[in-house]
N, C-alpha and C positions, 0 to 999 in steps of 0.2 A: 504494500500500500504506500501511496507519496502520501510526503506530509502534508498537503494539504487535504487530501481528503482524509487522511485522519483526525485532524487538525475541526472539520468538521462533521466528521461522525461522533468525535469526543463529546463536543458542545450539545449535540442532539440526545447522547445519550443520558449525558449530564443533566438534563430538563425532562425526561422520562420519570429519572432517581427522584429528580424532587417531585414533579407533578404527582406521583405515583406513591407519596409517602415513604420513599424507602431511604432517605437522608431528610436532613432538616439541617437551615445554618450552613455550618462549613465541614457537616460530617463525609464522608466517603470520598474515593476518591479511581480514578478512570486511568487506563493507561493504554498506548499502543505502540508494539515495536515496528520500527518501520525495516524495510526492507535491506536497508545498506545497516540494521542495528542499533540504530538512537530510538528512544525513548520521547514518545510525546504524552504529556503527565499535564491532569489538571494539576494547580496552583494551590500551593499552601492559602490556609483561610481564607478562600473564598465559595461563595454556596454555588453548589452543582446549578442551579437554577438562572446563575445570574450569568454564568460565564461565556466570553467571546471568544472566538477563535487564536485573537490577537493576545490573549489572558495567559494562555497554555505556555507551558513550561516546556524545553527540550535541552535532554541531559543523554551521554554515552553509556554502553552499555555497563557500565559502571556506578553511575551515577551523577558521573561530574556534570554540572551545568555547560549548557552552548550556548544557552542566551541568557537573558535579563531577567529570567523569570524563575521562582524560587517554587520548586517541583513539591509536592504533597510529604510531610514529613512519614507518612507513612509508604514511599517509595519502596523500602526496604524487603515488604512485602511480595511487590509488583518484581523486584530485581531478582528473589529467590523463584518464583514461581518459572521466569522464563529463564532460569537457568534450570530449573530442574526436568523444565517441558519446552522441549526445544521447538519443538511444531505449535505452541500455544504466540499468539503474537496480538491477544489484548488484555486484560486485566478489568474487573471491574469490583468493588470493596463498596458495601453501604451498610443500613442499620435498619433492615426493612422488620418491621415491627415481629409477624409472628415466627419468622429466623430467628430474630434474635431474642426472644421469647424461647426457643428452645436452646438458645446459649447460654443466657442466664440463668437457667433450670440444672445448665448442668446435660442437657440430652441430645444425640446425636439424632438426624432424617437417617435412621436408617431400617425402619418397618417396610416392606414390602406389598406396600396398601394399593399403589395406584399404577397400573402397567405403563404406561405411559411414562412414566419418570424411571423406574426400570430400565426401557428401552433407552432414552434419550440426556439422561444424567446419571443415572446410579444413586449408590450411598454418601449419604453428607455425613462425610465424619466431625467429631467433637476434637479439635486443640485444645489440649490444654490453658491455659490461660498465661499470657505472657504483655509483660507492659508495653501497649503502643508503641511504636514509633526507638523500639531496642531487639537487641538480638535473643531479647527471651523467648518475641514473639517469631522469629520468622524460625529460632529453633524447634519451637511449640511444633510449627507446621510442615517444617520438613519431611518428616517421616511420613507425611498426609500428601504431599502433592502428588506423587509419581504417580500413584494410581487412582485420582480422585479428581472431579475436574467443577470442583465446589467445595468448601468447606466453613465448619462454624468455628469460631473462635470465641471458647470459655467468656463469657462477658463482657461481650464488645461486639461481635456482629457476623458477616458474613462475607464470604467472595466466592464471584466464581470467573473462571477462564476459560478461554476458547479462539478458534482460527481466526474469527474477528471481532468488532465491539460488540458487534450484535449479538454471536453468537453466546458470547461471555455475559450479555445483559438475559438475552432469551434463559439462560441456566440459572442465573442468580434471580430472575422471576420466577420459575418453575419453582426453584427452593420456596421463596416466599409462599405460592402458592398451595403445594404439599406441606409448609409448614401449619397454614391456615386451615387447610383441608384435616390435618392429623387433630389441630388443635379442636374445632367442633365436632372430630368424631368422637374424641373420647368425652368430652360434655355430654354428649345423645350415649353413654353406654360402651364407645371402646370400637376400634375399627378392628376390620377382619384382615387377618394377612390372607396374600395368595399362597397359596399351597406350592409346596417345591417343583412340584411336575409342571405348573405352570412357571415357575420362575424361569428354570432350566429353558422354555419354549422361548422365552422373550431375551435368555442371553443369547440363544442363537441365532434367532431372529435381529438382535441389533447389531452383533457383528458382521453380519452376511451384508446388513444395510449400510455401515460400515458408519453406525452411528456411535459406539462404542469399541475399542479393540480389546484383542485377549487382555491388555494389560487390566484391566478391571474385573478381572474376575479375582485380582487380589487388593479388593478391594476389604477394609475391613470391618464390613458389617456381618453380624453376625447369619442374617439369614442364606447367606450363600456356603455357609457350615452345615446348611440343609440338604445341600443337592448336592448332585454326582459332580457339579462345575469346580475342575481344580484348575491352579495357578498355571501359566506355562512352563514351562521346567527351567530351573534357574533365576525366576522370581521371587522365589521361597513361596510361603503359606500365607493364608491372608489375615492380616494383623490382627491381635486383640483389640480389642477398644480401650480409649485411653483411661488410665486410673482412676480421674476423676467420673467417668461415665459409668464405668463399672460400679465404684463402691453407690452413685447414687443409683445404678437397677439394681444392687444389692437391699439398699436399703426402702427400698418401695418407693422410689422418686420418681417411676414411671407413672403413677397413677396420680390424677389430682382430682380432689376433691374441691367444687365447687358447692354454695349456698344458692337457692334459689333465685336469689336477687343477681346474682356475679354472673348466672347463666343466662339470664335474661337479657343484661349488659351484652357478653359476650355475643349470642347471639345478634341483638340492635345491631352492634360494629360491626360485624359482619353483612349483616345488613344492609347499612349503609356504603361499606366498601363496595360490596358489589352493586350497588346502586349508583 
């Protein structure tokens, strides 16, 4: 991609995140590698919503600045991801509410409730939690990129990547939206997983579409410990989930208890979202 039309895919996608509630203020933050290697980065504190072409930051594949414009303090992020996924060339990071509702919680997307996201995303793993904008956080995530192509971060939010902005916004919607879809079903009673036999059908099925590759069957949610689907050989096994995710399904943190009144709210927002 040249940097201009990155340059204005950025800005488009940037007014998506806010119109769409999924940043507010100067939260989240966009990125695209362009083809010779640099980096076109929204701009430290400013809102996803306001920003121009001429605003945007471009820094090496490093990090270092090329122009005048001071890149998202959470770069760091953006610079591990397309080192560890060399085919991935946009980034996208925001705070979309029922994401990050399962970040806060402590819980990973990764129930096998809706085929669709199977096919076209996969499992949202849980990071650990690691302070903004330092290297606790992009350690936190390390272990999570290679085979994941979204993930949550412990009490701060979400990202996801992809071949371009779009496809990187399309993935970090879907999150939000499996996240909202999981959260009303367990309000109503509790959603149903699909059963392995169909899992298996839909890894096939997205590979063959070449929406996902084998590298994601090491992936590390648990439900793929269901089915006959093993890693490619030399990938190893597909991860635990991270400590903090565990001890809360150990300790009953999958379940939430709502009051009458909280359900009813819930429900309204929802509501109203989709309205």
């Amino acid at each position: 991609m040249d940097e201009q039309t990155a340059r204005r895919e950025i800005v488009r996608v940037g007014k998506l995140l806010y119109e769409r509630g999924y940043v507010v203020s100067s939260d989240g933050n966009v990125s695209v590698r362009l083809d010779d290697g640099r980096i076109v980065a929204t701009p430290t504190q400013t809102g996803k919503g306001r920003m121009t072409e001429d605003s945007l930051a471009v820094t090496d594949s490093e990090g270092k600045a090329l122009n005048d414009r001071k890149a998202s303090s959470e770069l760091a992020m953006h610079l591990l991801i397309y080192r560890e996924r060399p085919e991935v060339k946009a980034v996208c990071h925001a705070h979309p509410p029922h994401g990050s509702a399962f970040a806060v919680a402590g819980l990973a997307i990764d129930q096998p409730i809706l085929s669709e996201v199977i096919l076209t995303l996969g499992c949202v793993p849980l990071a650990e939690y690691g302070t903004p904008s330092t290297d606790e956080l992009t350690e936190a995530m390390r272990p999570l990129v290679k085979h994941h192509n979204a993930l949550l971060m412990a009490n701060h939010g979400a990202v996801a990547y992809g071949a371009d902005v779009w496809q990187a916004f399309d993935r970090l919607e879907t999150l939000e939206h499996t996240a909202k879809i999981a959260i009303l079903a367990r309000a109503l009673g509790g959603a149903k997983n699909l059963p392995p036999d169909a899992i298996e059908k839909l890894i096939h099925v997205r590979e063959k579409a070449g929406y996902l590759d084998e590298r994601a069957r090491c992936q590390s949610c648990g439900y793929l410990h269901e089915t006959r689907i093993t890693c490619p050989a030399g990938d190893g096994v597909a991860q635990a989930p991270p400590p903090r995710a565990a001890a809360a399904a150990a300790n009953g943190a999958g379940k939430i208890n709502l009051t009458r009144e909280e359900l009813i709210e819930l429900l309204s927002q929802a509501a109203r979202l989709r309205g």
